[in-house]
PAKOLPA-671161 format. One record per atom (N, C-alpha, C, CB): residue in three letters; x, y, z. Coordinates in steps of 0.02 Angstrom, whole numbers, plus 32768, in hexadecimal, padded with zeros to 4 digits. Glycine has a CB too. Example, Ala and Ser with C-alpha at 12.3 -4.5 7.8 and 13.67 -1.06 7.14 Angstrom:
ALA82947EE48186
ALA82677F1F8186
ALA82947F5B8186
ALA82357F2081C4
SER82827F908162
SER82AC7FCB8165
SER82858002818A
SER82C07FE2811E
end
This chain:
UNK7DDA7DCD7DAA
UNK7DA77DFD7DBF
UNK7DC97E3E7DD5
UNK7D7C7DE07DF9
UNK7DAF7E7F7DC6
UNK7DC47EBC7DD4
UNK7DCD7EDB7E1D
UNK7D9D7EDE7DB3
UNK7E027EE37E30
UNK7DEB7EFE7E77
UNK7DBF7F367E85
UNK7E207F107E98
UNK7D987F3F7EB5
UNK7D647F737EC0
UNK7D8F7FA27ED7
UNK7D277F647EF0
UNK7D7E7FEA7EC7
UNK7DB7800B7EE4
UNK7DB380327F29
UNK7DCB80387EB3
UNK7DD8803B7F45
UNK7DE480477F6F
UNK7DC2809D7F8A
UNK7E2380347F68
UNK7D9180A37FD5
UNK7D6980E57FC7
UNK7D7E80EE8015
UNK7D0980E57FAA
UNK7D5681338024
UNK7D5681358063
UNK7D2C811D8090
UNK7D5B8161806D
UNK7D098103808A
UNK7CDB80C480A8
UNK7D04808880B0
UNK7C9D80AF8076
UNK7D35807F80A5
UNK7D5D804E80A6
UNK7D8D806280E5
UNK7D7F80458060
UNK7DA3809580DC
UNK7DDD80BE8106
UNK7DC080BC8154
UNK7DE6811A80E6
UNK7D6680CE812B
UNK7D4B80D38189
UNK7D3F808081A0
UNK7CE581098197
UNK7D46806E8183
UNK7D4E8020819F
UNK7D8A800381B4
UNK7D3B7FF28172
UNK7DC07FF98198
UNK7DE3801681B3
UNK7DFF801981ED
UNK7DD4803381AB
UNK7DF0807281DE
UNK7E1880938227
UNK7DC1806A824E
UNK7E2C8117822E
UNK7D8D805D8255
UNK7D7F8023827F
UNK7DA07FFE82AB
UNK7D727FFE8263
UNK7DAD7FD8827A
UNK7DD57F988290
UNK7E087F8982CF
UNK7DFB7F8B825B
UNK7E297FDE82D7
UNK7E5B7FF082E5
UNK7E41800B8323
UNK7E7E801582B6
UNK7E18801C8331
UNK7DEE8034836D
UNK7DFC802483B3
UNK7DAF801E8366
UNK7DFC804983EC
UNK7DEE803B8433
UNK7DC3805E8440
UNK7E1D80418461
UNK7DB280288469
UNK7D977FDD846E
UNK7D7C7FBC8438
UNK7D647FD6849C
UNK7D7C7F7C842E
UNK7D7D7F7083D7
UNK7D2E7F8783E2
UNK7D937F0C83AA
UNK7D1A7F8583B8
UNK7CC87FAC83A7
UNK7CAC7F6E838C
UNK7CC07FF98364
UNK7C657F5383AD
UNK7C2D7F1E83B0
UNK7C037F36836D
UNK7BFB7F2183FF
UNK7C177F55833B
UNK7BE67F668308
UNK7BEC7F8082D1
UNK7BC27F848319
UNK7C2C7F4E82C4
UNK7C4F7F43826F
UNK7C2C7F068252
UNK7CAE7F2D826C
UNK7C127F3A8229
UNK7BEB7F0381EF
UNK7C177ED681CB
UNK7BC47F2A81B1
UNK7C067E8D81CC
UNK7C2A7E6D81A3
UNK7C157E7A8158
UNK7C277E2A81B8
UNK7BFA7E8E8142
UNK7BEF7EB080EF
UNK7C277EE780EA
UNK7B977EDC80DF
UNK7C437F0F8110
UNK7C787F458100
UNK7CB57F288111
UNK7C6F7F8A8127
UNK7CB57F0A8145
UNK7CEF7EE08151
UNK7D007EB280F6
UNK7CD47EA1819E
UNK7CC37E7980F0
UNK7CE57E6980AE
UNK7CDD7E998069
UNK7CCA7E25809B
UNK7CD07ED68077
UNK7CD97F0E8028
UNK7D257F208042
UNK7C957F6D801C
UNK7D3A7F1C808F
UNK7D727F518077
UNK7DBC7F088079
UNK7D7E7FAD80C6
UNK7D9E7ECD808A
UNK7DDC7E9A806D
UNK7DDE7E948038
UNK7DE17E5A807C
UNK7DAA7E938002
UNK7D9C7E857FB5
UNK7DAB7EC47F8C
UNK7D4C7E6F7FA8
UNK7DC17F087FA9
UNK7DE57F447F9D
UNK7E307F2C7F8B
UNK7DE27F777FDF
UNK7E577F0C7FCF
UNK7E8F7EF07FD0
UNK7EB57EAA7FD9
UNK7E9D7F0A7FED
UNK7E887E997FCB
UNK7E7D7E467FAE
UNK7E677E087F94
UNK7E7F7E337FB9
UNK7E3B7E017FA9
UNK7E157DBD7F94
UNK7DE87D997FD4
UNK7E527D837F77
UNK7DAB7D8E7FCA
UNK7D907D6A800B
UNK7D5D7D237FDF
UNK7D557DB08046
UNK7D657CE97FFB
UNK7D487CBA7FE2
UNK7D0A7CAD8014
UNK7D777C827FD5
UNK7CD97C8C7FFF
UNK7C9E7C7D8025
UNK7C937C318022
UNK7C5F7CA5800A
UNK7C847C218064
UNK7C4F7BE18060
UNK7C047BDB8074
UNK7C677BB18088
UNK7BDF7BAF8081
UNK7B987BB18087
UNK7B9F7BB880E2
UNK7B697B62805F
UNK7BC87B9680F7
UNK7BC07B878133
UNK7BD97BDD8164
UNK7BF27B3A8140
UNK7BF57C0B812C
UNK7BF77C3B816E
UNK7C437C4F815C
UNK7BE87C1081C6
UNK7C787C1F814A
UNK7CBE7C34814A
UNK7CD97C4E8110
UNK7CE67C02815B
UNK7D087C858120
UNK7D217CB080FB
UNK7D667C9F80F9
UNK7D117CEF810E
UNK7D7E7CA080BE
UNK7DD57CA280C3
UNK7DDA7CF08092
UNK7E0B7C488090
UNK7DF57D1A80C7
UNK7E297D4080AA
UNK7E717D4280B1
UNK7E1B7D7280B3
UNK7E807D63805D
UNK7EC17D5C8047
UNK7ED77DB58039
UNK7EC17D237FFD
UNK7EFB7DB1805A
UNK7F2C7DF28072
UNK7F697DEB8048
UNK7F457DF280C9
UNK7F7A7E1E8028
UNK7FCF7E208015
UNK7FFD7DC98014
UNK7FFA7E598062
UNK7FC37DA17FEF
UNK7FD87D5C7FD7
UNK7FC67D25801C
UNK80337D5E7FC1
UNK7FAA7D3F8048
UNK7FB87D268093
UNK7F5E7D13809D
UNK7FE37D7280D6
UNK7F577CD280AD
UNK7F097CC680B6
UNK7EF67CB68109
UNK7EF27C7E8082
UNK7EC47CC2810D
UNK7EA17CB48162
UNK7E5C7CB48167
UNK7EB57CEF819B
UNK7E457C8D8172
UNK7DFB7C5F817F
UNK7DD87C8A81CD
UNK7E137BEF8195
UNK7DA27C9D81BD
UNK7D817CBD81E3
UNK7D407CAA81D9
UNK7D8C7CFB81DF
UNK7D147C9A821B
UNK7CD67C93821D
UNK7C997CAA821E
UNK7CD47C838232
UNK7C687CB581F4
UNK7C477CE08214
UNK7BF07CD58220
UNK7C587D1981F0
UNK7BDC7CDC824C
UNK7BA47CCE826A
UNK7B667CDD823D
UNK7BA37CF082A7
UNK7B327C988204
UNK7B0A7CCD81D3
UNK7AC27CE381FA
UNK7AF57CA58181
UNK7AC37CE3824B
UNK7A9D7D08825B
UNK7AA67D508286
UNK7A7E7CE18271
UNK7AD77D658268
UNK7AFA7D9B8283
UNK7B277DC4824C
UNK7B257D7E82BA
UNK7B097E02824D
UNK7B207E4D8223
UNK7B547E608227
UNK7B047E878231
UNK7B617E648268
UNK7BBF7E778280
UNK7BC77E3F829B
UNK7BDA7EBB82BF
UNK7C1B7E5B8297
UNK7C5C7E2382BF
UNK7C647E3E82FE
UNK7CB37E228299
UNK7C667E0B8320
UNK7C767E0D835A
UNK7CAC7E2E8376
UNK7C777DDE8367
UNK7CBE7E4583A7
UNK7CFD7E5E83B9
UNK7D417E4383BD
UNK7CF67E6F83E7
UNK7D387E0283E1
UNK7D757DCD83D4
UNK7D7C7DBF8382
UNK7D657D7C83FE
UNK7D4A7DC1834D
UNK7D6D7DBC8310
UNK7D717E0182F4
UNK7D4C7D8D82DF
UNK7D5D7E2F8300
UNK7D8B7E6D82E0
UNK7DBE7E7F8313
UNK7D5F7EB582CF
UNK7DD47E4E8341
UNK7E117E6C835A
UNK7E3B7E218324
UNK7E197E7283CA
UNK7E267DE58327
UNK7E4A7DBE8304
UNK7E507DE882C2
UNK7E2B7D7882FF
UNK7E1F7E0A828C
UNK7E2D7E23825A
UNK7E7A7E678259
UNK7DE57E3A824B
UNK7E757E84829A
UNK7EA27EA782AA
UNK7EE97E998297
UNK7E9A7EAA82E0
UNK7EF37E5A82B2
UNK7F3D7E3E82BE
UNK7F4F7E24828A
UNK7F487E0E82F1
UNK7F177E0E8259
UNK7F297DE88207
UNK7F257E2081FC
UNK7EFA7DAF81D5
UNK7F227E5581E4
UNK7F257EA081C6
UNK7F677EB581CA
UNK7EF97ED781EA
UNK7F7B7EAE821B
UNK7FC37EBA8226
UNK7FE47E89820E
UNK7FD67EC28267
UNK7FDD7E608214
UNK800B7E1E820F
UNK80207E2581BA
UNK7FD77DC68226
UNK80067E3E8195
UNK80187E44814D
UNK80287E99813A
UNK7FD47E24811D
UNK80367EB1816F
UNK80507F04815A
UNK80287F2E816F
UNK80567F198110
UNK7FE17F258169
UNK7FAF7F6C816A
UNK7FA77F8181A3
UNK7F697F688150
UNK7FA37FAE81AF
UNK7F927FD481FA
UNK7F6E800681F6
UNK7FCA7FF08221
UNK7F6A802D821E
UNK7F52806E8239
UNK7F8F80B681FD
UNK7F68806A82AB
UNK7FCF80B081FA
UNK7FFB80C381D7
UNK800980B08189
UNK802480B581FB
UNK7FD980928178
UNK7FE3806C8124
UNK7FC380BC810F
UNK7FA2800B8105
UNK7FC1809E80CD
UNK7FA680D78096
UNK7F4D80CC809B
UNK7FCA80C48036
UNK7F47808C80AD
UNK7EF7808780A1
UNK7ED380B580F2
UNK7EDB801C809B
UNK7EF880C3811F
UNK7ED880EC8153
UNK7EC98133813F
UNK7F0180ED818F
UNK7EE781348112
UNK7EE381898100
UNK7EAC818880BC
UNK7F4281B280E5
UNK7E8281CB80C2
UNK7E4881D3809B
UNK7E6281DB806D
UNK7E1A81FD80A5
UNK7E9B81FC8058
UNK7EB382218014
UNK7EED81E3800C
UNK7ED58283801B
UNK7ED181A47FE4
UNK7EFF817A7FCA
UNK7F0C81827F8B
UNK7EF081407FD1
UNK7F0481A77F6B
UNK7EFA81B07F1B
UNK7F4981A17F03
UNK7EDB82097F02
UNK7F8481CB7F12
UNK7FB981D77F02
UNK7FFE81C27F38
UNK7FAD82177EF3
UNK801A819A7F2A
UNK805581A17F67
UNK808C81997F40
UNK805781677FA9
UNK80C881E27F5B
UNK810C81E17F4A
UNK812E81B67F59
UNK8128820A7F5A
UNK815281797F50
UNK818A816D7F76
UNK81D181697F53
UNK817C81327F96
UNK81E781827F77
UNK823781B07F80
UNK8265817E7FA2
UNK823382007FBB
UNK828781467F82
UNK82C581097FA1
UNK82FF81227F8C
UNK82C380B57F84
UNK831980FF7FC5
UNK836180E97FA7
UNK836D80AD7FDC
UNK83A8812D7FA8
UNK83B280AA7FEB
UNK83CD80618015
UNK83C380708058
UNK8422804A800C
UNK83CE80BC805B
UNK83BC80D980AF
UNK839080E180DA
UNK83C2810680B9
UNK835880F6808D
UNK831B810F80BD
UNK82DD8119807F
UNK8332816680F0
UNK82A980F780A1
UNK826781178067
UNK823D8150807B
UNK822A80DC8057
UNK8224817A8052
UNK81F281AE8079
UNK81CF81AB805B
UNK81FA81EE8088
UNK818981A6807B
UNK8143818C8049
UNK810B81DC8054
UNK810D81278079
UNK811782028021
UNK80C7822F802F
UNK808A822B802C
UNK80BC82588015
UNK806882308030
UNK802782328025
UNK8004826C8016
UNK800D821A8052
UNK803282957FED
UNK800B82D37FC5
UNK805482DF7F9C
UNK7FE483237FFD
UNK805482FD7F69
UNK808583207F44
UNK8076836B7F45
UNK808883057EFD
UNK804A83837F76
UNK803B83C87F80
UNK808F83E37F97
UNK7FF683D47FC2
UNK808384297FA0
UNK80CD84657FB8
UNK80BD84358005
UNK80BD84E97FB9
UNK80EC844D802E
UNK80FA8435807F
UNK80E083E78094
UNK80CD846D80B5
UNK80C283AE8069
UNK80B9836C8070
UNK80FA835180A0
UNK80B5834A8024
UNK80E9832D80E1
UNK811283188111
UNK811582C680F9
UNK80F4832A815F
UNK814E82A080DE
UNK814E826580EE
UNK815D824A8123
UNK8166824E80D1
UNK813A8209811C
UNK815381CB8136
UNK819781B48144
UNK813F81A38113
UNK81B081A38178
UNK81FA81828160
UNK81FF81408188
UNK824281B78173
UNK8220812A8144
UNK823580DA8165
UNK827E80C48162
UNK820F809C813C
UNK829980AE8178
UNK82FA80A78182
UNK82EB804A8187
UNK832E80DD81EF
UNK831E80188165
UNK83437FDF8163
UNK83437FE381BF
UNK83957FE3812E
UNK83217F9581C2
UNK830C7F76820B
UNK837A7F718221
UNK82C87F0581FF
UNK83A07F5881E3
UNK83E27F678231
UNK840D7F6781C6
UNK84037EF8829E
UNK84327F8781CB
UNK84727F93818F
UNK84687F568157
UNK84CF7F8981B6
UNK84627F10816E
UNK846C7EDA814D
UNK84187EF5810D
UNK846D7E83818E
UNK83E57EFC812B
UNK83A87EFB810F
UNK839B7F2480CA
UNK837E7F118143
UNK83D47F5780CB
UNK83E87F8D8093
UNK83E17F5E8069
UNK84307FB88090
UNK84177F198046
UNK84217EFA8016
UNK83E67EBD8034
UNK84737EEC8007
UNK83B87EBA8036
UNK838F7E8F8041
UNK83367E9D8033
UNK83A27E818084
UNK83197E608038
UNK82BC7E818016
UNK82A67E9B806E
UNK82667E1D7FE6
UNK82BC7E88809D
UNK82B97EA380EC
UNK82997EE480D9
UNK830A7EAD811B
UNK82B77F0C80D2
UNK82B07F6780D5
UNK826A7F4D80A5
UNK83037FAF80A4
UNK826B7F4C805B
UNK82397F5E801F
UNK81F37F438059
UNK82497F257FC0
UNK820F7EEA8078
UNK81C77EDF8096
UNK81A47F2380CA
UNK81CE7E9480C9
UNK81BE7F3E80E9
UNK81AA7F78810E
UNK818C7FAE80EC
UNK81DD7F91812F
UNK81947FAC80A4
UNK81797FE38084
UNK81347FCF8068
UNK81A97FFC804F
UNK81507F99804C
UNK810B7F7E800F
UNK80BB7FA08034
UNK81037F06800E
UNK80C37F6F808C
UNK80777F80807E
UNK80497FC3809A
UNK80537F458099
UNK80837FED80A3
UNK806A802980AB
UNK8049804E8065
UNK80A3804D80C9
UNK8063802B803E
UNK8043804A7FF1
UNK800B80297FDF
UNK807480427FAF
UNK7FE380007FFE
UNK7FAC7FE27FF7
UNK7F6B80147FE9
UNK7FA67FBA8033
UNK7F4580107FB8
UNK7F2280317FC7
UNK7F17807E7FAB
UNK7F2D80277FF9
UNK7F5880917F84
UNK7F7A80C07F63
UNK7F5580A97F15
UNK7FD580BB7F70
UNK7F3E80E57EFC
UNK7F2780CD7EA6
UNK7F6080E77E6C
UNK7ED080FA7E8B
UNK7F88811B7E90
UNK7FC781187E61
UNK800781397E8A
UNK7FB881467E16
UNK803E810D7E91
UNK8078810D7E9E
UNK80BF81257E7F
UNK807580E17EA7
UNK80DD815C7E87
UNK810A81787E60
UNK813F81597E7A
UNK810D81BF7E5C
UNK816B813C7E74
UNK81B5813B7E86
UNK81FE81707E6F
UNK81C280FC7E6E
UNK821981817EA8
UNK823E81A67EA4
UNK829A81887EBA
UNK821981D97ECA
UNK82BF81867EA2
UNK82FC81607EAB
UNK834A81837E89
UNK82E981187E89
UNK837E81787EA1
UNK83B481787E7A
UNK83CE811B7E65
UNK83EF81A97EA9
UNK8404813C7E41
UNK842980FD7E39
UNK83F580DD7DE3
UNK841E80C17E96
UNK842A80A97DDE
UNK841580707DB0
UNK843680257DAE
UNK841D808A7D6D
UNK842180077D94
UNK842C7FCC7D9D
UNK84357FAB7DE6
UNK845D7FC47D79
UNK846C7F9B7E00
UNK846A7F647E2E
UNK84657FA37E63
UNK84AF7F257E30
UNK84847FD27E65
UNK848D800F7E94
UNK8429802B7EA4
UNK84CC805B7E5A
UNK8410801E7E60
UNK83C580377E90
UNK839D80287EB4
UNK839D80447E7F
UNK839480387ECE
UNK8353801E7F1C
UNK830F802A7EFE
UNK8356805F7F78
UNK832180597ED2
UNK82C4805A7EC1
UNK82B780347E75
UNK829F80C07EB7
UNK82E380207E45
UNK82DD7FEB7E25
UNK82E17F957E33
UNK83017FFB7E03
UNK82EF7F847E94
UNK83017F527EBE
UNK829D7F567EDF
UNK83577F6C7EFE
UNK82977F857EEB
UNK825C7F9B7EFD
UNK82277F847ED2
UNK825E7FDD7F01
UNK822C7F9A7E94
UNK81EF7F827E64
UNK82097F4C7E52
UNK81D77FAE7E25
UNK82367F237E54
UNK822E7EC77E4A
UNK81FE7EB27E81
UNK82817E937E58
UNK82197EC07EB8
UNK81F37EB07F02
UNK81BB7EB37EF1
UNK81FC7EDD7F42
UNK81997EFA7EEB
UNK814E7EF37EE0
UNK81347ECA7EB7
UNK81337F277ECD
UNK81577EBA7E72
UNK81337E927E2C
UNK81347E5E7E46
UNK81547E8C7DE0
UNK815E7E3C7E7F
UNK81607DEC7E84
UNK81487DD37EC5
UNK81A97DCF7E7A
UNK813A7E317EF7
UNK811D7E137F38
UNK80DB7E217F45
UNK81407E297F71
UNK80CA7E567F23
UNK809E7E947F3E
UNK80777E957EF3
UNK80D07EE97F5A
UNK805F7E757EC1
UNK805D7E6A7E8B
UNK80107E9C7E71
UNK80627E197E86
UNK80027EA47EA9
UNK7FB77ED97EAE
UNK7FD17F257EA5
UNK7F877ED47F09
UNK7FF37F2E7ED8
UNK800E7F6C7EEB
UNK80357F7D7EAE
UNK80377F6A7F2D
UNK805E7F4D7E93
UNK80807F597E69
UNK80657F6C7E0C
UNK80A57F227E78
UNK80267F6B7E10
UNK7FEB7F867DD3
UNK7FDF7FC77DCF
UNK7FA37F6E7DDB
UNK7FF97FED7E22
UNK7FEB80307E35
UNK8022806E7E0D
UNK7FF2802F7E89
UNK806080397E17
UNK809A80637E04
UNK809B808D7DCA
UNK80CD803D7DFE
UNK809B80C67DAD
UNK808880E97D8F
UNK80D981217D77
UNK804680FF7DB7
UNK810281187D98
UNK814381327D72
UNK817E81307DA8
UNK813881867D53
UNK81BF812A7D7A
UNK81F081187DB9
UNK822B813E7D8C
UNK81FF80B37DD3
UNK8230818F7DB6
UNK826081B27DA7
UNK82AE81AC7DC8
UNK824481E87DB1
UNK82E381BA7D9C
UNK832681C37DC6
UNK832282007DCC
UNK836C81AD7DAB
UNK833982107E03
UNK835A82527E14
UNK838A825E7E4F
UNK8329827F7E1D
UNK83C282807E54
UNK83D682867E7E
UNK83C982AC7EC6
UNK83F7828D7E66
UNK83C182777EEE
UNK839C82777F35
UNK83CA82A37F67
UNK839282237F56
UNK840482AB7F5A
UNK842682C37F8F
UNK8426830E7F89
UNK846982A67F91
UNK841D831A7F2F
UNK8423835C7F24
UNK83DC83937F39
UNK8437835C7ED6
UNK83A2835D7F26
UNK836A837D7F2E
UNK8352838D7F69
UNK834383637F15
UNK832683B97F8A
UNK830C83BF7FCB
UNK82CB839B7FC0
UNK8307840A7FE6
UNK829E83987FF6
UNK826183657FF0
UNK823683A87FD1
UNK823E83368046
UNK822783E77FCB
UNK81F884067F94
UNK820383E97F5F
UNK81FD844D7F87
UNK824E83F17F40
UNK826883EE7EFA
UNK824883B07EE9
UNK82B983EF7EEF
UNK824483757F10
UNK822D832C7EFE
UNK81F283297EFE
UNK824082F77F24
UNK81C5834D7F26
UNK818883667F2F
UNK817A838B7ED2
UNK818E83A47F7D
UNK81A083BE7EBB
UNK818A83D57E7F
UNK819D83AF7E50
UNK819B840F7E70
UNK81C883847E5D
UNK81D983527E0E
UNK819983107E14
UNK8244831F7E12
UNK8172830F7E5C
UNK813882D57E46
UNK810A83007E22
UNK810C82AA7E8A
UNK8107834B7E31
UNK80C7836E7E16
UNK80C783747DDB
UNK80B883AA7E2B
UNK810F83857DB9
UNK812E83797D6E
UNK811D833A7D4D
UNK817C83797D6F
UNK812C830C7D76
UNK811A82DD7D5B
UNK80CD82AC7D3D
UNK813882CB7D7D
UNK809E82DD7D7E
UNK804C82BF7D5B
UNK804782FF7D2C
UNK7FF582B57DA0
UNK805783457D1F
UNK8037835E7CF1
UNK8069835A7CB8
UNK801E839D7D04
UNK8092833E7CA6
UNK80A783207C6A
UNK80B382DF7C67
UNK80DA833A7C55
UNK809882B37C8D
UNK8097825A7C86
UNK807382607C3D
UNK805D82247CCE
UNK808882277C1F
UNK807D82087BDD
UNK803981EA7BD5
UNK80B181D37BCF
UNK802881DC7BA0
UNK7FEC81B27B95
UNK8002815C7BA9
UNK7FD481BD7B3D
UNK7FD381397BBA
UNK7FFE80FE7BD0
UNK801C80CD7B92
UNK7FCE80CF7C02
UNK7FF880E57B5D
UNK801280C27B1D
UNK805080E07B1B
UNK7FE780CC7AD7
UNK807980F47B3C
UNK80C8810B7B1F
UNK810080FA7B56
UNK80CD81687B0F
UNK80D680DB7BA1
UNK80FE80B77BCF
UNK810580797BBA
UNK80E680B77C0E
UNK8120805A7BD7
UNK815480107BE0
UNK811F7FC97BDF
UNK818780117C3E
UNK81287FAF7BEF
UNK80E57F6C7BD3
UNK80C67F5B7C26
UNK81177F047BA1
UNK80F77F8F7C5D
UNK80C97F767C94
UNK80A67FA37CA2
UNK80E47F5E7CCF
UNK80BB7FE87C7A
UNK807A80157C7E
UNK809D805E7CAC
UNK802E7FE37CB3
UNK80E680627CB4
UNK810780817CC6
UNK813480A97CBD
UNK810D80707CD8
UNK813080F17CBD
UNK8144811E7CA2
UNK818E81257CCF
UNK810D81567C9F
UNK81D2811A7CB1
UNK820981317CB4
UNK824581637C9A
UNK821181107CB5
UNK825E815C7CD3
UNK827181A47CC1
UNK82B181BA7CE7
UNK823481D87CD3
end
């Protein structure tokens, strides 16, 4: 089945969720449009829901004489949200999910959320040195890209030396949703460029991206 895609009605649910004091008047109908955005929710007759998050499932109840969730379960929905990556800081909090840069290597990722002139990333750095050569760091990235409808990757290196060809295994074998998003994974040298210059090689890159009949069989334009 197709995922529904992802809107800003979703976003305001959401940043909901995320609320102080949790708020008495989240509809459970938006609650399950915006898990079935980014995952999967199963039903029974009796009321219980299992949603499945980024491969990760959790059983939630819900009352069928009652419209909204209660506060103790959108604060329980809270912590399964976190508990699998998403937060307040993912890509799905922000209205303008359409496009996200991300810019790796072993050191550090920077995730934008515009390829406009002056776009401020994100930055994320390896939890302690060892995590560089490990899926540690990639898990910290994946699920901020949730939610994103097309993902550029930006990287040096090749073969065993790349982080952003280490990166898209991760996604194909962890993140297997997210990983449908990916839409081109350029080399370039990172040390030489400033963050505009990387900023103009994503803009280069959607107004001369290819037809998808001339990318790779996962649908990804390299480069």
């Amino acid at each position: 089945m197709e995922t529904p895609p992802f809107d800003n009605k979703h976003s305001h649910t959401l940043e909901s969720i995320f609320q102080n004091p949790v708020p008495s008047d989240l509809k459970w109908h938006d609650i399950i449009g915006l898990v079935e955005a980014i995952g999967t929710v199963k039903f029974k007759n009796n009321g219980q829901l299992t949603f499945t998050v980024n491969g990760v499932p959790r059983i939630f109840h819900r009352a069928l004489d009652k419209d909204c969730a209660d506060p103790p379960q959108t604060l329980a929905l809270r912590h399964f949200l976190e508990s699998v990556g998403i937060g307040q800081n993912s890509a799905l909090a922000s209205q303008n999910t359409s496009r996200l840069l991300v810019v790796i290597s072993q050191h550090e990722a920077r995730i934008f959320h515009s390829d406009e002139k002056g776009s401020v990333p994100q930055r994320l750095h390896p939890p302690h040195p060892e995590a560089r050569e490990s899926t540690a760091f990639y898990a910290t990235i994946a699920p901020l890209l949730v939610g994103a409808k097309e993902i550029l990757l930006l990287g040096s290196g090749t073969g065993h030396s790349s982080a952003m060809g280490h990166f898209m295994d991760y996604l194909e074998t962890h993140h297997k949703e997210t990983a449908t998003h990916l839409v081109g994974a350029l080399t370039v040298d990172l040390e030489a460029l400033t963050e505009g210059q990387l900023l103009k090689e994503a803009r280069e890159f959607y107004r001369n991206r290819e037809p998808l009949s001339t990318r790779d069989h996962q649908g990804v334009e390299v480069g």
